[in-house]
C-alpha positions in Angstrom: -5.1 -6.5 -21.5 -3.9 -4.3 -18.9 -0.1 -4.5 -17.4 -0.2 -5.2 -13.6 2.1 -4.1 -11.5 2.2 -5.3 -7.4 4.3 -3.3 -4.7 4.8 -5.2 -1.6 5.8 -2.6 1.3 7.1 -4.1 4.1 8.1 -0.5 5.5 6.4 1.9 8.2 5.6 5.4 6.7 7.6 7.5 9.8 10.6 4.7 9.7 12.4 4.9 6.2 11.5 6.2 2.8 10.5 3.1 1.4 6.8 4.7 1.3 7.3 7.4 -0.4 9.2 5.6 -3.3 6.2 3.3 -3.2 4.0 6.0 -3.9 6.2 6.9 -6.4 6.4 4.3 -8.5 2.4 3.7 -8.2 1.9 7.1 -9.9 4.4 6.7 -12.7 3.3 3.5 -13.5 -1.0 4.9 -13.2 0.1 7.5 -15.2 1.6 4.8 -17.6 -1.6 2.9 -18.1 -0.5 0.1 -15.2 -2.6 -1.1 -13.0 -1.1 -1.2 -9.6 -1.6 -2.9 -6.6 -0.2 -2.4 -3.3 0.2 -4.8 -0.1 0.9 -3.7 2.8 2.9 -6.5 5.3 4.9 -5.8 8.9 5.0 -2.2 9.4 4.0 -1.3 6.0 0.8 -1.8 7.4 0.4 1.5 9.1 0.9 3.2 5.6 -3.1 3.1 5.7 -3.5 3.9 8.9 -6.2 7.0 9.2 -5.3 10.5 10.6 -2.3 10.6 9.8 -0.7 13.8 10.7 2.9 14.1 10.4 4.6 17.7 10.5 8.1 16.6 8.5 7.3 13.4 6.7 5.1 13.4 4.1 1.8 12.4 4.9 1.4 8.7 3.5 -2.3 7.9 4.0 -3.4 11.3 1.9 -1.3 10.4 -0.9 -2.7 6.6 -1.1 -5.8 7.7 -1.1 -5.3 10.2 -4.1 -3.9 7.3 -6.1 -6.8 5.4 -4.7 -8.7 7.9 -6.8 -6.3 7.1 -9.7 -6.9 3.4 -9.6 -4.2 2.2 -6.9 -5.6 -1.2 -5.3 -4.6 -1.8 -1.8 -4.6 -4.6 0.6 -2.7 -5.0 4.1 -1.9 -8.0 6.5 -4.6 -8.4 8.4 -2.6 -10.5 11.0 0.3 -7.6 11.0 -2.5 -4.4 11.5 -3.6 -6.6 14.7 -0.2 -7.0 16.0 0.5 -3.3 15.4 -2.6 -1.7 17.0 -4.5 -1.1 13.8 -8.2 -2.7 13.3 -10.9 -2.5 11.0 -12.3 1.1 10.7 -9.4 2.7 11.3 -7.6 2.3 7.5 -7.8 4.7 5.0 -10.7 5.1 2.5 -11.0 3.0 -0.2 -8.4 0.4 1.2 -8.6 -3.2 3.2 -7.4 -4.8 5.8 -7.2 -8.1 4.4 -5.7 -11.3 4.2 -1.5 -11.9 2.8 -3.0 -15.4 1.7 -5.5 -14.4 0.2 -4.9 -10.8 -1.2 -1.2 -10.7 -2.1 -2.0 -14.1 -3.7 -5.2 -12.6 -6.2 -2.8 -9.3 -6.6 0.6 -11.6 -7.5 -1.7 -13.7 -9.6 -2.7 -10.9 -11.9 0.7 -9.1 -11.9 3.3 -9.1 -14.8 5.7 -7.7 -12.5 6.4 -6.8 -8.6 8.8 -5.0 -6.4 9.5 -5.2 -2.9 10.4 -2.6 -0.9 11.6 -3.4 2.7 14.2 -2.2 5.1 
């Protein structure tokens, strides 16, 4: 059986780092054999958010969606994307705008371990 790992970011990609560490730890733990799992609540939300095109941050949404590629599950708040602007069509490839009672439930019910990242 497969190791499960679930990251809850509860960081914006332009506001702190906490994405980028989430990225991260997805990979090491891919390249590890894990299976990984990533919600998305508050501003951690626009992590997914498509067209992302910043100029001296790294650029968040590509580097989801390469460990999308990889295996990397990923869920947001769909109540949070609404509040912040972000609807249905709009999110990266590959991941969902979704439901934190329903989603982070299934992912934390299938998960050895998780880590929270939040500022």
């Amino acid at each position: 059986m497969t190791r499960k790992l679930t990251i809850l970011l509860m960081s914006g990609p332009m506001k702190s780092m906490e994405p980028n560490t989430a990225i991260k730890l997805a990979s090491a733990a891919l390249n590890k054999g894990y299976g990984v799992n990533l919600f998305c609540y508050g501003e951690g939300v626009l992590a997914i958010k498509e067209g992302q095109a910043p100029k001296r941050f790294p650029n968040v949404g590509s580097k989801l969606e390469e460990l999308m590629k990889k295996g990397l599950k990923i869920a947001v708040c769909e109540t949070c994307s609404g509040a912040r602007g972000l609807h249905q069509g709009e999110e990266i490839k590959g991941s969902k705008i979704g439901s934190l009672t329903k989603d982070l439930v299934e992912f934390l019910d299938e998960s050895d371990r998780m880590i929270t990242l939040a500022r």
